[in-house]
C-alpha beads as a LAMMPS data file, in Angstrom:
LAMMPS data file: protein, C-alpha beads

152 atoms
151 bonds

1 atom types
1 bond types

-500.0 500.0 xlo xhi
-500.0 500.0 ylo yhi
-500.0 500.0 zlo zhi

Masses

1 110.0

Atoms # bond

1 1 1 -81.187 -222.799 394.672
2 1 1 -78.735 -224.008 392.175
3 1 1 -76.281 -224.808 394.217
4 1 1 -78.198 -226.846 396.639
5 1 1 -79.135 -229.056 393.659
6 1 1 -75.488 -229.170 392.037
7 1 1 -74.557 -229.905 395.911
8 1 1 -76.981 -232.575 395.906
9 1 1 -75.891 -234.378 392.939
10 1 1 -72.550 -234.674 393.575
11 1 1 -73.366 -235.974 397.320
12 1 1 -75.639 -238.881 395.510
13 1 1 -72.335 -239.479 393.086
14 1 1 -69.553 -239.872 395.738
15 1 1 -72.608 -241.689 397.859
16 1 1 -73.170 -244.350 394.543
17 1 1 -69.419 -244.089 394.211
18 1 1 -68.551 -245.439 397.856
19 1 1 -71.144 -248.232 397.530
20 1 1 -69.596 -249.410 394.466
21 1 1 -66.226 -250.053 396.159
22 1 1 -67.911 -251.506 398.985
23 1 1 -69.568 -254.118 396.611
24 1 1 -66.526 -254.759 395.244
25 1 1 -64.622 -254.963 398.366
26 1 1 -67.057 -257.860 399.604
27 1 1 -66.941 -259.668 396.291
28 1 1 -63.328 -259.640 396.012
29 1 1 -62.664 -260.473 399.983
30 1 1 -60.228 -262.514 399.285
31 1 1 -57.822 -259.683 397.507
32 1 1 -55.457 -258.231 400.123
33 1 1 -54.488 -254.671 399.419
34 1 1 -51.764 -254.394 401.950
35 1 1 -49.520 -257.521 401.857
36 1 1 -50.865 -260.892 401.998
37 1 1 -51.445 -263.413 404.792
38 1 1 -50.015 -266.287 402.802
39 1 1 -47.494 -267.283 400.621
40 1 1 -46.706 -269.755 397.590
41 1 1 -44.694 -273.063 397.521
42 1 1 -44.183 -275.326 394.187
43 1 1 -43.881 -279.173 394.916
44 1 1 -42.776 -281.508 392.085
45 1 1 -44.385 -285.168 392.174
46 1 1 -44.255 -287.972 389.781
47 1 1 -47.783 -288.562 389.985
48 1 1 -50.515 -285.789 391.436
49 1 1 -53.402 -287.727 390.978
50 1 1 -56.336 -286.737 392.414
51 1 1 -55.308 -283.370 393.500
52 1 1 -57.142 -280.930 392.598
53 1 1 -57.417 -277.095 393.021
54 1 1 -58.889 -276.510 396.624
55 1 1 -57.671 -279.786 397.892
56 1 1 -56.425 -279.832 401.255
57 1 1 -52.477 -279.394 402.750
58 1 1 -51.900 -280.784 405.904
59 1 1 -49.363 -280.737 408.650
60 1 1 -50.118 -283.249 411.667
61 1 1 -53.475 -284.087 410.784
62 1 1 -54.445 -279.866 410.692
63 1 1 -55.275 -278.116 408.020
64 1 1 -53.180 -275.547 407.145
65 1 1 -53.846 -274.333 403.437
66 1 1 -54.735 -275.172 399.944
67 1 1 -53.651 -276.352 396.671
68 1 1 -53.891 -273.508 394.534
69 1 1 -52.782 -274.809 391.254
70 1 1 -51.924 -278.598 389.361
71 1 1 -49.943 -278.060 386.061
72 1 1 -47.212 -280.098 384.335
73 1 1 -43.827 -279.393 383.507
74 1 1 -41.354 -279.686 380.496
75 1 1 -40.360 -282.989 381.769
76 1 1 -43.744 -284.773 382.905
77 1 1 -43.711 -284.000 386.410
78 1 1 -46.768 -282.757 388.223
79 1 1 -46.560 -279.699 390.057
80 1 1 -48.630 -278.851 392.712
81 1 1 -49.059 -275.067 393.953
82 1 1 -49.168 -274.841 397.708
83 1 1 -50.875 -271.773 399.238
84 1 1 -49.816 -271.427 402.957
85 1 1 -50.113 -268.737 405.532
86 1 1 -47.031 -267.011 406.299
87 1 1 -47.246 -268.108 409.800
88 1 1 -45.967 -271.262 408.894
89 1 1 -42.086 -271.394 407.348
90 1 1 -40.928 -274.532 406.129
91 1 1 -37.204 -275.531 405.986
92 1 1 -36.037 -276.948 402.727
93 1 1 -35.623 -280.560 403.680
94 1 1 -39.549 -280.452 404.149
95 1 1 -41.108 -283.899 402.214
96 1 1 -44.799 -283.449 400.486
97 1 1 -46.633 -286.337 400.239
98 1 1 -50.165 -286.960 398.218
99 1 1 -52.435 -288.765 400.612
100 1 1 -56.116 -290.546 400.797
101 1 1 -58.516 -289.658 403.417
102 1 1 -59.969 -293.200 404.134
103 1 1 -59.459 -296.173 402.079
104 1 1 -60.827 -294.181 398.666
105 1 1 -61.312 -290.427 400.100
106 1 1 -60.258 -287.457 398.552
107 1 1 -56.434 -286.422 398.066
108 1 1 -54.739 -284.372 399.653
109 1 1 -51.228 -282.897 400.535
110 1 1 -49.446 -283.827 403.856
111 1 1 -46.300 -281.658 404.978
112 1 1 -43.456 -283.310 406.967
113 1 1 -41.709 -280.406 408.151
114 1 1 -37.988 -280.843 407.915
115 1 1 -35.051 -279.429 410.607
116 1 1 -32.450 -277.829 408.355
117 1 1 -32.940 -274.467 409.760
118 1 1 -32.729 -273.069 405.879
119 1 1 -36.318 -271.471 405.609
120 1 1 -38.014 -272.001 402.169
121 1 1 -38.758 -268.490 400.604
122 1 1 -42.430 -267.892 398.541
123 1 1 -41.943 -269.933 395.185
124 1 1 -39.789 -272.372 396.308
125 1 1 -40.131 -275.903 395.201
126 1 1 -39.951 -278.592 397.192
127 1 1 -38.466 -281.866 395.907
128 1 1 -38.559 -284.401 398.763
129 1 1 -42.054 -286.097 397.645
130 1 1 -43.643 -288.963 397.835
131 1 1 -46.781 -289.790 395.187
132 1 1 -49.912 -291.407 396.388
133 1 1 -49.868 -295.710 396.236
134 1 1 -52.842 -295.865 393.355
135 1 1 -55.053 -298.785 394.037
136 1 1 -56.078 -298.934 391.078
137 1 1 -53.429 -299.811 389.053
138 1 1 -52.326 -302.585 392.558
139 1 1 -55.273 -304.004 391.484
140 1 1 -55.472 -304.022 387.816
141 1 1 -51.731 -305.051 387.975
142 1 1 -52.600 -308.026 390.303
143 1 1 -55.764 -309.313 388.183
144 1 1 -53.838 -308.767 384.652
145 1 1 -51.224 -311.015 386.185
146 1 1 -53.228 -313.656 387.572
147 1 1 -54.093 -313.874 383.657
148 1 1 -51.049 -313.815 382.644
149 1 1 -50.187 -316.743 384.603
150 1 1 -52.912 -318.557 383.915
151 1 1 -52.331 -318.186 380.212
152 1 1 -49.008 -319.718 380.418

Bonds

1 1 1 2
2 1 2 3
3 1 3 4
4 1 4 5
5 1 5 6
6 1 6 7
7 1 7 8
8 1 8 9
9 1 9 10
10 1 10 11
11 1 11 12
12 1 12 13
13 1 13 14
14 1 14 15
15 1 15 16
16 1 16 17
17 1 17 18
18 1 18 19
19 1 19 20
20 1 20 21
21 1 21 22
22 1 22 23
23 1 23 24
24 1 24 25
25 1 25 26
26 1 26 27
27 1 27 28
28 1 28 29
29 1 29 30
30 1 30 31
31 1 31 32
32 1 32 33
33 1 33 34
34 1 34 35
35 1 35 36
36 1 36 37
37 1 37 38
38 1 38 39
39 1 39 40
40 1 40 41
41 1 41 42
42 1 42 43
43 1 43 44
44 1 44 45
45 1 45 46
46 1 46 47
47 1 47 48
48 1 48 49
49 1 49 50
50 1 50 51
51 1 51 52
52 1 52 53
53 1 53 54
54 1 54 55
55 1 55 56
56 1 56 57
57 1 57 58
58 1 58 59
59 1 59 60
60 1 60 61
61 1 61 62
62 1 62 63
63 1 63 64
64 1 64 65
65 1 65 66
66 1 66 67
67 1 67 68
68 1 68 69
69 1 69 70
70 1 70 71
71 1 71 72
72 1 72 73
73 1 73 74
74 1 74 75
75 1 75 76
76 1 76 77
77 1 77 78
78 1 78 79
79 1 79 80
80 1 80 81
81 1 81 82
82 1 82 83
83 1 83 84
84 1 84 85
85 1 85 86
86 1 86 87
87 1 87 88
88 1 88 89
89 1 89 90
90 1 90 91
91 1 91 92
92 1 92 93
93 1 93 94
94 1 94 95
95 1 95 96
96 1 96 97
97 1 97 98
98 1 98 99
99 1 99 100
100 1 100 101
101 1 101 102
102 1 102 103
103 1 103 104
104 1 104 105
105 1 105 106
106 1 106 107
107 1 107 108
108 1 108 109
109 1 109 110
110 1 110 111
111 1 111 112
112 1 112 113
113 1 113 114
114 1 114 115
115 1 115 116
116 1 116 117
117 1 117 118
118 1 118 119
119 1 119 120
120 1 120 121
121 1 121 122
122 1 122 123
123 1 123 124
124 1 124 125
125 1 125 126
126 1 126 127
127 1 127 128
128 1 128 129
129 1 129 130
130 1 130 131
131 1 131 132
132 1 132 133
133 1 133 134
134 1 134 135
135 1 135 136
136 1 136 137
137 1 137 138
138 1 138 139
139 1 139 140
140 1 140 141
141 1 141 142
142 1 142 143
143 1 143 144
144 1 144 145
145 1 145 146
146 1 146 147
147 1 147 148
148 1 148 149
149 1 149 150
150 1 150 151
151 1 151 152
């Protein structure tokens, strides 16, 4: 009779045990255990803004990943993090560019694929970029100077 209970127990612990790492396997879906699906590319712009964490990247008008990270280096350049599957390999003459959706839409990345045939490699940076044109400052720049004129 003992050992039907001690049996019993330790069924109920490896049973509580498997649903644990079940849970965790759903909350944590993301976390690849053998290899990954996607890789990491650094892009260096002048200007990021607007991009944020989760914005869009873009080849051709499709979706193909996400900005994972927006930081800024030791000499004031933006870098943007670029998480892309592995099923798409850039060549190192590839340009970024920070674009608008519509005329004041969210940012996001566009990829111009290059030709070189010398495949970037994960962590890479990419230096061919082009910042977004900030309205903005067009038009605080063009009012300021209509004052500025007018003052003279």
């Amino acid at each position: 009779m003992k050992n039907r209970t001690i049996e019993f127990l330790v069924g109920c612990f490896v049973l509580v045990g498997l649903v644990a790492v079940l849970y965790l396997a759903i909350q944590v879906g993301s976390a690849r255990f053998f290899g990954s699906d996607s890789y990491t590319l650094k892009a260096r712009f002048s200007s990021a803004s607007g991009v944020n964490p989760g914005s869009r990247i873009e080849i051709a008008g499709v979706r193909v990943g996400t900005v994972k990270d927006v930081s800024l280096n030791d000499n004031f350049f933006a870098i943007v993090s670029l998480e892309l599957p592995t099923t798409i390999q850039l060549d190192d003459d590839t340009i970024a560019s920070v674009k608008t959706a519509g005329l004041i839409g969210d940012r996001f990345i566009d990829l111009s694929p290059g030709g070189s045939g010398f495949p970037l490699e994960a962590g890479d940076l990419i230096v061919d970029t082009e910042s977004a044109l900030d309205i903005e400052s067009l038009i605080s720049r063009f009012a300021l100077g209509g004052i500025d004129e007018k003052a003279k």
